[in-house]
C-alpha positions as CSV (number, residue, x, y, z in Angstrom):
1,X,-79.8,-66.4,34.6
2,X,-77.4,-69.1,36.8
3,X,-78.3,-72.4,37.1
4,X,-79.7,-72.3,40.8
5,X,-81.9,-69.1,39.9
6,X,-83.3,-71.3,37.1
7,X,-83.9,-74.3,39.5
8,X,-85.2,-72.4,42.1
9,X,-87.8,-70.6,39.5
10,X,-89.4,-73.9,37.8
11,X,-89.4,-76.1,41.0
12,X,-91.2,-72.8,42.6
13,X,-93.6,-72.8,39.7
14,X,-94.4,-76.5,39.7
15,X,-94.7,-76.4,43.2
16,X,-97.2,-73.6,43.5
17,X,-99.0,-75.0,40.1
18,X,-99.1,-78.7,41.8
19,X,-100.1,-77.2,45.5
20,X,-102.8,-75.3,44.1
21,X,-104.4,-77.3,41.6
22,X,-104.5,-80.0,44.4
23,X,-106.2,-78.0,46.8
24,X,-109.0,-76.3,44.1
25,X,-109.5,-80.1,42.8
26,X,-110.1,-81.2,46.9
27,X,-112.4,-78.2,47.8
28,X,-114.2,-78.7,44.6
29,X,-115.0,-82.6,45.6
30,X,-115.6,-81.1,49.2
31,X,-118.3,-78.9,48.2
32,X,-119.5,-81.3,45.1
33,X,-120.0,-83.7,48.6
34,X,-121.7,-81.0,50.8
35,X,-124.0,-80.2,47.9
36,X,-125.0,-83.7,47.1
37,X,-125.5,-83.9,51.1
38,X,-127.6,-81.2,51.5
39,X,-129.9,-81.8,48.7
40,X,-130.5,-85.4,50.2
41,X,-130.9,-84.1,53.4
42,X,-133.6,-81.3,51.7
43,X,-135.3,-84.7,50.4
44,X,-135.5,-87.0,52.8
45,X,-136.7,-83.7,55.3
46,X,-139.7,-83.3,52.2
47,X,-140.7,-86.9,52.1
48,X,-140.7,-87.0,55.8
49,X,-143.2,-83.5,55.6
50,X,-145.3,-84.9,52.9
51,X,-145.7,-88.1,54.6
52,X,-146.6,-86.3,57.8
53,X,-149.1,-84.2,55.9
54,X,-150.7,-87.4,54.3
55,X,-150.9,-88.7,57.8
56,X,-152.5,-86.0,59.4
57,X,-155.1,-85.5,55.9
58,X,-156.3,-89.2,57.0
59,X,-157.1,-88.3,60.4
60,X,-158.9,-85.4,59.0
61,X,-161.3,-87.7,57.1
62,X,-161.6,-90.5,59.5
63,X,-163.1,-87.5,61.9
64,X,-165.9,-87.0,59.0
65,X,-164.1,-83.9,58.4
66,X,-164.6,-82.8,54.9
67,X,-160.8,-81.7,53.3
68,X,-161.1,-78.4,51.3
69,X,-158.4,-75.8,50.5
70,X,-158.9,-73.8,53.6
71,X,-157.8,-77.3,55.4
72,X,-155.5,-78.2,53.6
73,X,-154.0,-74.7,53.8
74,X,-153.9,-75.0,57.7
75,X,-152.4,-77.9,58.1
76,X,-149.7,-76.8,55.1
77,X,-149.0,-73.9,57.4
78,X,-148.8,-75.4,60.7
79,X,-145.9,-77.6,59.3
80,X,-144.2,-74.0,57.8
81,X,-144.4,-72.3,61.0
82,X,-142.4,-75.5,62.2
83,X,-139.5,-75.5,59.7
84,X,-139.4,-71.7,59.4
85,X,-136.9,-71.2,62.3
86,X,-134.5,-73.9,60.2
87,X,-134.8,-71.5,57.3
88,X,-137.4,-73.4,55.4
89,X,-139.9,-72.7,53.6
90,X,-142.9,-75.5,52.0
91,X,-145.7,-74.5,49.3
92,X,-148.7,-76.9,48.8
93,X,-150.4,-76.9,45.3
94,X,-152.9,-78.7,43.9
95,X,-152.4,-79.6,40.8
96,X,-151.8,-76.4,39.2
97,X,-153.5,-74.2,41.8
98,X,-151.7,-72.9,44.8
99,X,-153.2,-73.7,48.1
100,X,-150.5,-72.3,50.7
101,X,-147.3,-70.7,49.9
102,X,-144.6,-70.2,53.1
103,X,-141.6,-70.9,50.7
104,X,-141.1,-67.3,49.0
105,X,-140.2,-68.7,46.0
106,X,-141.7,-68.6,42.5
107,X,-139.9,-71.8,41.4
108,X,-142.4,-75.2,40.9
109,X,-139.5,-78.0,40.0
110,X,-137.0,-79.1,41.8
111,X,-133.8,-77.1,41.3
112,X,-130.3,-76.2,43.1
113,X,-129.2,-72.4,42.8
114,X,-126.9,-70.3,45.0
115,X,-129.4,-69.8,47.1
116,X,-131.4,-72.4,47.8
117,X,-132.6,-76.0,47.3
118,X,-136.3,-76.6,45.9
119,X,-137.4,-80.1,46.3
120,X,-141.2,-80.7,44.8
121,X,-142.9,-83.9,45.3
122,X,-146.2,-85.1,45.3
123,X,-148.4,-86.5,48.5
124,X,-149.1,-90.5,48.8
125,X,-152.2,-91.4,47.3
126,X,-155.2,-90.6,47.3
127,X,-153.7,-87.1,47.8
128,X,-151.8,-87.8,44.7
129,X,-153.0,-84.6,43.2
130,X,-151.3,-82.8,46.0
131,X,-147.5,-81.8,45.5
132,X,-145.6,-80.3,48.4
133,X,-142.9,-78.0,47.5
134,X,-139.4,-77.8,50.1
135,X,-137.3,-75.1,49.4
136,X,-133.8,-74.4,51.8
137,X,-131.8,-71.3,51.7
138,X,-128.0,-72.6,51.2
139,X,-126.4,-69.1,51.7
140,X,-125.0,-70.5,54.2
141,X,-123.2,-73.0,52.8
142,X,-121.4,-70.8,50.2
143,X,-120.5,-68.4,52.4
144,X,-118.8,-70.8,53.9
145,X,-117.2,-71.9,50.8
146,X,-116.5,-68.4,50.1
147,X,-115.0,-68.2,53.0
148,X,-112.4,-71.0,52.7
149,X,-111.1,-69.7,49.5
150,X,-110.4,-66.0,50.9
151,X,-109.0,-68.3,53.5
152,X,-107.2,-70.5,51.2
153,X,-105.4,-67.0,48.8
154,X,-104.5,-65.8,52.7
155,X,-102.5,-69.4,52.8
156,X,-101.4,-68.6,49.4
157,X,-99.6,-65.1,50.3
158,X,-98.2,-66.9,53.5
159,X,-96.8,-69.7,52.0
160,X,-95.4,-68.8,48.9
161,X,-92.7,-66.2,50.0
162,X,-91.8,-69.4,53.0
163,X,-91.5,-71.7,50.3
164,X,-89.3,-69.2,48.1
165,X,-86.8,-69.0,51.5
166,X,-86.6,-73.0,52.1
167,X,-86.5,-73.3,48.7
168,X,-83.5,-71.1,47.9
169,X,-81.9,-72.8,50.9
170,X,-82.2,-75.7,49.8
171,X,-81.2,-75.4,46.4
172,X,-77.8,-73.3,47.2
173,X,-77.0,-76.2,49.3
174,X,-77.5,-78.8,46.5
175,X,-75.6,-77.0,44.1
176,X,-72.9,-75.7,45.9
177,X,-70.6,-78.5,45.0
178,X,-71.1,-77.0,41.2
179,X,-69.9,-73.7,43.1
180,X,-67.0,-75.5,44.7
181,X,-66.0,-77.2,41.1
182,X,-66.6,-74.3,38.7
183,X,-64.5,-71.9,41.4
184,X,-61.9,-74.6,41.3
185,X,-61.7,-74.8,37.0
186,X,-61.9,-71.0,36.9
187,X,-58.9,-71.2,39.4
188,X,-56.9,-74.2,37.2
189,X,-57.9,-72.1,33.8
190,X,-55.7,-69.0,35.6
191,X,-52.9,-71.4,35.9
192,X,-53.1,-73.2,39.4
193,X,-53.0,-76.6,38.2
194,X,-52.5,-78.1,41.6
195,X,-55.7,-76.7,42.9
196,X,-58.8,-79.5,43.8
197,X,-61.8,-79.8,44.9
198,X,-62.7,-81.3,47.8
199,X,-66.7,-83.0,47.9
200,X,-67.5,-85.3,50.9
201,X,-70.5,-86.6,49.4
202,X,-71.0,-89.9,48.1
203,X,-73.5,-89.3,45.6
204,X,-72.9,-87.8,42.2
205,X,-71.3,-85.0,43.0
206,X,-68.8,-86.5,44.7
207,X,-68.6,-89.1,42.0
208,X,-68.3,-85.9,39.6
209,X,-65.5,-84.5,42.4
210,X,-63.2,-87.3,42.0
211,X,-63.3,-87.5,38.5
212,X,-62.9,-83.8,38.3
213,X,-59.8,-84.3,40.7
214,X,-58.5,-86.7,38.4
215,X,-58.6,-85.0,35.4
216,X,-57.2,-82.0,37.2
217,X,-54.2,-84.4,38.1
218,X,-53.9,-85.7,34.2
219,X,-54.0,-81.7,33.4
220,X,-51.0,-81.0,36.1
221,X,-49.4,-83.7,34.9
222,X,-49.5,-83.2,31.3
223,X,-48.9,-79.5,31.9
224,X,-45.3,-80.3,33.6
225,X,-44.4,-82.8,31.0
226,X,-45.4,-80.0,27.9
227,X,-43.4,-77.4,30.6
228,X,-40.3,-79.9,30.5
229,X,-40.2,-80.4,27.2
230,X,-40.8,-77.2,26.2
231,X,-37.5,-76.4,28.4
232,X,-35.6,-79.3,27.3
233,X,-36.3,-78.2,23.8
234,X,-35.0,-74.4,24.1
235,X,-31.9,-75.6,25.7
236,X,-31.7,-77.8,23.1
237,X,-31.9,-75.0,20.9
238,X,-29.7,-72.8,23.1
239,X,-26.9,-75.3,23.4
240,X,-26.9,-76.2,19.6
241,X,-26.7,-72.6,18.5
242,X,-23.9,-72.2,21.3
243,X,-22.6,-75.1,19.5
244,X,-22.7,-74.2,16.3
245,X,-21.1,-70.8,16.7
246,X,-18.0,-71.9,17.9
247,X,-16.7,-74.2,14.8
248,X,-18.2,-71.9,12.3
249,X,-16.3,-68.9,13.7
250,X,-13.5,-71.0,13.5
251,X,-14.2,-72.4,10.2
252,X,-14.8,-68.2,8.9
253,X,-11.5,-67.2,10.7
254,X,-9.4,-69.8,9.2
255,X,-11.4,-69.2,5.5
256,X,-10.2,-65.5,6.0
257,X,-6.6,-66.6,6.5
258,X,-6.2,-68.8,3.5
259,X,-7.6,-66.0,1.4
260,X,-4.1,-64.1,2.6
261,X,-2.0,-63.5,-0.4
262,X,1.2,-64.3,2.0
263,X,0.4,-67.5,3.6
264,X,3.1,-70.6,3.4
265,X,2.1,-73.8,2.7
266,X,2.7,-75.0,5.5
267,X,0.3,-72.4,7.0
268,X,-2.1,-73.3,4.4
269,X,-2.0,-77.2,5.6
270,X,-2.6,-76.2,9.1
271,X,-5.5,-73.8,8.2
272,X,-6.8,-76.5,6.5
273,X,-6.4,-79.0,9.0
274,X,-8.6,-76.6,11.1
275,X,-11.1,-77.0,8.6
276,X,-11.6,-80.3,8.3
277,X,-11.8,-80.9,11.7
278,X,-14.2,-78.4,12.9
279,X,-16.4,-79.8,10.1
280,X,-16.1,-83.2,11.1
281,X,-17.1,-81.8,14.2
282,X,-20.1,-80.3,12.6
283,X,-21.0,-83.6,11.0
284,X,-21.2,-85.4,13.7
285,X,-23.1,-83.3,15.5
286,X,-25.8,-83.3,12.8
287,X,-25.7,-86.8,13.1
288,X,-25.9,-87.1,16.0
289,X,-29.2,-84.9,16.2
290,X,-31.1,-86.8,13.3
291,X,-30.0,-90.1,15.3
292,X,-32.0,-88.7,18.2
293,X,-34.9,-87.6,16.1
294,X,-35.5,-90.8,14.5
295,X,-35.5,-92.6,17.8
296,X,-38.2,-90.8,19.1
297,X,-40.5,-90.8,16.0
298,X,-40.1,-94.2,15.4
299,X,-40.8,-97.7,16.9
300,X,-37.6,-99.8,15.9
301,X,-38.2,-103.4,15.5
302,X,-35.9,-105.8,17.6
303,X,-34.0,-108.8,16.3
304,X,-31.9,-111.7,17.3
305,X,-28.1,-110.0,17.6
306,X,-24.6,-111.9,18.6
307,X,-23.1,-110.1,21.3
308,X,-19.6,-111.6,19.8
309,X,-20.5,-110.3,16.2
310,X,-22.1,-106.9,17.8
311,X,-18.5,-106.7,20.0
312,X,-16.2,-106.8,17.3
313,X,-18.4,-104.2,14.8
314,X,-17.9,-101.9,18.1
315,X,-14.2,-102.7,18.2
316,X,-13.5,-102.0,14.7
317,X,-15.1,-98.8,15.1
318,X,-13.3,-97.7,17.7
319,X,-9.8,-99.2,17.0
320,X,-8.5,-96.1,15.7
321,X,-9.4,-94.0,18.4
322,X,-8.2,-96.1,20.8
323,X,-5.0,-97.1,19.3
324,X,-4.2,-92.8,19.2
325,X,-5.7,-92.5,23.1
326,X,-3.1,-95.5,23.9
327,X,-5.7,-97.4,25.3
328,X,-6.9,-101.3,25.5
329,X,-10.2,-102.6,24.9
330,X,-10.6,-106.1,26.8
331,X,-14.1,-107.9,26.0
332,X,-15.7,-110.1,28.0
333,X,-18.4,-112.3,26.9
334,X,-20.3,-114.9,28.8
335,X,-23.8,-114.3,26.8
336,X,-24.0,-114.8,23.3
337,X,-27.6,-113.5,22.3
338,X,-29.7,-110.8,23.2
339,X,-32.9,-109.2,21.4
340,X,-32.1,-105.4,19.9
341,X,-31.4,-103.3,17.2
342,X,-28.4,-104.1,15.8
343,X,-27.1,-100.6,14.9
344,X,-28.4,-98.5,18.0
345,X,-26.7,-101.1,20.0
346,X,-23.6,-100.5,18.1
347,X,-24.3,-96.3,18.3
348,X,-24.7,-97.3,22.3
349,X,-21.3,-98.6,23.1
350,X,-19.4,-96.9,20.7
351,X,-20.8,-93.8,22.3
352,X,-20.0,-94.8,25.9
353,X,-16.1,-96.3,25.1
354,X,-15.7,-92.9,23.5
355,X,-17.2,-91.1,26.4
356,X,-14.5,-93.6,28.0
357,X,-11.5,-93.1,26.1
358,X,-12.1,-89.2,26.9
359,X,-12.2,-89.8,30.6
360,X,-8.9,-92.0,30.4
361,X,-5.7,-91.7,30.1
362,X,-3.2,-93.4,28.1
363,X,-2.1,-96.7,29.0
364,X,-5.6,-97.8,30.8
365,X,-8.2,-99.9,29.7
366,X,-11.2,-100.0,28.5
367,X,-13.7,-103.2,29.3
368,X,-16.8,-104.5,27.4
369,X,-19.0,-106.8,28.7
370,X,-22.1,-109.1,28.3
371,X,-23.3,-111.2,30.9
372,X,-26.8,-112.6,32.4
373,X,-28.4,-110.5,35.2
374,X,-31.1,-112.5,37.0
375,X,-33.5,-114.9,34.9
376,X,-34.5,-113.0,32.3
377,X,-31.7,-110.1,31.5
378,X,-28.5,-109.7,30.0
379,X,-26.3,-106.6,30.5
380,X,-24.2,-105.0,28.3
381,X,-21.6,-102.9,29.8
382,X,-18.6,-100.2,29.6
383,X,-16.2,-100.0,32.2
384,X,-13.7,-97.8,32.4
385,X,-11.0,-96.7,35.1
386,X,-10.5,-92.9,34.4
387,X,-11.3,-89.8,36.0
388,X,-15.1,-90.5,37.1
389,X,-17.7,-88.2,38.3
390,X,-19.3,-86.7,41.1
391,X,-23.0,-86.8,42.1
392,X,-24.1,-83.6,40.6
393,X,-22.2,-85.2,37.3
394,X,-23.8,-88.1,37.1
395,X,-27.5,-86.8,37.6
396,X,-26.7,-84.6,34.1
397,X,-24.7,-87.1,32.2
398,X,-27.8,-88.1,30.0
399,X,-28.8,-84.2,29.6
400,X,-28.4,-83.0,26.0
401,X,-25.2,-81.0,25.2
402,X,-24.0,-81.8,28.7
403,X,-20.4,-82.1,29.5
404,X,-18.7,-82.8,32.4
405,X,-15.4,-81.1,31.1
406,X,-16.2,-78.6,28.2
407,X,-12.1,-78.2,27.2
408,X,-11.6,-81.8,26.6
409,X,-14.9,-82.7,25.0
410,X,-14.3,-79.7,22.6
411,X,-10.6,-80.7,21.8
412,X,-12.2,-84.1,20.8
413,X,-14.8,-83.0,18.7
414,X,-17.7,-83.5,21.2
415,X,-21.2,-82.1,21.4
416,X,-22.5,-83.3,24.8
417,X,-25.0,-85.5,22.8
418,X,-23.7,-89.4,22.9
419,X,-25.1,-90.0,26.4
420,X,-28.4,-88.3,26.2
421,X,-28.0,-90.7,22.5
422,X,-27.9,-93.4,24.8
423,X,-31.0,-92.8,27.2
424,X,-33.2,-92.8,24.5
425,X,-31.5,-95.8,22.7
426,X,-32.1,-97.5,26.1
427,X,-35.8,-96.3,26.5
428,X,-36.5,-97.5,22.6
429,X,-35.2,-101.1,23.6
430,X,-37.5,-101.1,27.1
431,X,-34.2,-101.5,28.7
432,X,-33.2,-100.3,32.0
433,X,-30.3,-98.1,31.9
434,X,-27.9,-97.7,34.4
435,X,-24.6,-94.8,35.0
436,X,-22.3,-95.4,38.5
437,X,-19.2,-94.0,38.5
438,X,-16.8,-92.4,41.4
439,X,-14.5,-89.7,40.9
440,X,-10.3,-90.6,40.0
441,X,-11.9,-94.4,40.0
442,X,-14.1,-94.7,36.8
443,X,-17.1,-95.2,35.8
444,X,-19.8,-98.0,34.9
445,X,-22.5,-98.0,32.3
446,X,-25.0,-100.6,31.7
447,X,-27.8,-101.3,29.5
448,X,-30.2,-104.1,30.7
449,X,-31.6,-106.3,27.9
450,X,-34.0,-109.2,27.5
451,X,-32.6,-112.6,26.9
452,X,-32.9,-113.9,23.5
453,X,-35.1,-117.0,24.6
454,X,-37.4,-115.1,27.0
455,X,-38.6,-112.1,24.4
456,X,-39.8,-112.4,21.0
457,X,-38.8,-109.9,18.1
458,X,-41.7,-107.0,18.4
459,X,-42.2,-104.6,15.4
């Protein structure tokens, strides 16, 4: 059974329960009332007879008239012949003899049945001995009453199926906002995450709308993110295994042709060369990897780091490389503190002048710098003057095995990995990072730091 079925069933039951025991509780009060009105009407109508009797018993004596039964039978009856059109009857006893008897009734006490009211009293004195007896039919009055409740189950069988119409009505409107949201989750459960409800009311619905809208939003959003990631990973995966295949064929191929019985050794030297460098080129691409896993696994702590001692680590890495590319590194310092990791900052540039010494050609130069940015920042920076990159270029640079010439990162040993290596290096420091670069002209990358004196080590 749904929800409004179950509403509409106890607030249907209650009502009808409530209504009704209401309305027996007021007729029974009403009638409790008319009773209790009737027999004081019945009472003061038999004190007012009696008294009239007594009345006329003294003007029968004060005439010399002696009072005897058959007396006191006529005047009993000329009262009865009075009140019989009003449906009442008297009886006149004395003591325990009956002297006239109009009422039809064998009853002597004063009672209250469903048919009539007996009221007995006796006479004022000396007529003491006397007792007048008022009896009125009340068939009347519940036939009336039995009346008004065939009158009120009429009602009943009216109202009830009216009240099961405005009440349906009614409750279908109230919960049609739980229509709208569960219609809307059934909808986001099938995969429309950017479906919402829309609730104009301001009560708690509506209140139950928004937040409903907003966790739909946090779902969408943390859908796409899962989506991207998921994608990021497989052509992760994809790229490394296209990665890997190509130095391990190599590396299988040359294996094969040292095996040969007729090989020189001069043959041998080169096979071997091959070798080694396809698995240096292996090693640094697992390096490269776990370098990016434990960045993003791990908080790193940051420390106060000389840009002058950082510069010349990152110089004597890279000297060798740049003394076979033919190329001059030219530092420029004009900040000589910043808060970082020591070795990812090294990892950072070392990975960007390589990037640079690919894109250059021999002769140029390669500049490193470190300079304030505003009040609070200092920039480290790589600038080179080789072939650049286009827009579409630029927007991948930081994308996992991306390369914007495959040939001549390959011939170097390159995986596409040092740049996306230093996105997340950037995003573990809280540092802006920034890539500008313009084809044949160069190209410009910047990591924004704190200054020493403005941020505090964190761990």
């Amino acid at each position: 059974m749904r929800f409004w079925q179950k509403t509409l069933l106890v607030v249907l039951i209650l009502f009808i329960v409530a209504l009704d025991v209401s309305v027996i509780m007021i007729m029974n009060k009403s009638w409790q009332l008319n009773v209790e009105r009737e027999v004081q009407r019945a009472s003061n109508e038999q004190a007012l007879i009696a008294n009239n009797i007594y009345e006329n018993l003294n003007s029968i004596e004060s005439r010399g008239m002696t009072i005897n039964d058959g007396v006191l039978a006529d005047v009993a009856r000329s009262y009865a012949d009075y009140y019989r059109p009003q449906d009442i009857g008297l009886q006149l006893w004395n003591q325990d003899r009956l002297i006239y008897d109009a009422a039809g009734t064998t009853v002597k006490e004063a009672a209250v049945t469903e048919q009539e009211i007996v009221i007995s009293g006796e006479l004022p004195a000396p007529y003491q001995h006397l007792q007048l007896l008022y009896r009125r039919n009340m068939e009347e009055l519940y036939t009336a009453r039995n009346e008004l409740n065939r009158y009120f189950m009429y009602i009943n069988f009216i109202a009830g199926p009216m009240l099961i119409i405005l009440l349906y009505m009614l409750i279908r409107r109230l919960t049609k906002p739980l229509r709208l949201l569960s219609n809307t989750s059934t909808n986001i459960a099938k995969g429309n995450y950017s479906e919402r409800v829309t609730l104009p009311n301001n009560d708690e619905f509506g209140e139950l709308g928004q937040n409903f809208n907003q966790m739909a939003e946090a779902v969408e959003r943390h859908v796409a993110e899962l989506s991207a990631m998921a994608e990021e990973k497989q052509r992760i995966v994809d790229n490394l295994a296209h990665e890997l295949r190509t130095p391990l064929t190599s590396m299988q191929g040359f294996a094969q042709y040292l095996n040969s019985a007729n090989i020189s050794e001069e043959e041998r030297i080169t096979a071997s060369g091959y070798i080694w460098s396809e698995t240096l080129r292996l090693k640094n691409l697992v390096f490269k990897l776990l370098d990016l896993s434990m960045i993003n696994h791990q908080p790193i702590p940051l420390f106060d780091v000389s840009t002058v001692e950082l510069f010349e680590t990152v110089g004597q890495i890279v000297q060798k490389n740049l003394e076979q590319a033919g190329i001059s590194l030219v530092l420029d310092i004009t900040v000589e503190r910043v808060w970082g990791d020591n070795d990812l900052l090294t990892s950072f540039l070392v990975n960007c002048i390589e990037n640079s010494i690919h894109a250059s050609s021999k002769g140029a130069e390669i500049r490193l710098l470190a300079y304030k940015q505003g009040e609070d920042g200092v920039v480290l920076e790589v600038r080179d003057f080789g072939r650049g990159m286009n827009s579409r270029q630029v927007e991948r640079a930081f994308e996992p095995f991306y390369r914007v010439d495959n040939a001549r990162s390959r011939a170097h040993g390159g995986a596409g990995l040092g740049l996306s290596l230093c996105r997340q290096i950037a995003e573990a420091h809280q540092a802006q990072l920034s890539l500008t670069s313009e084809e044949n002209k160069g190209t410009s990358i910047q990591i924004i730091l704190q200054l020493h004196n403005i941020a505090g080590p964190t761990s």
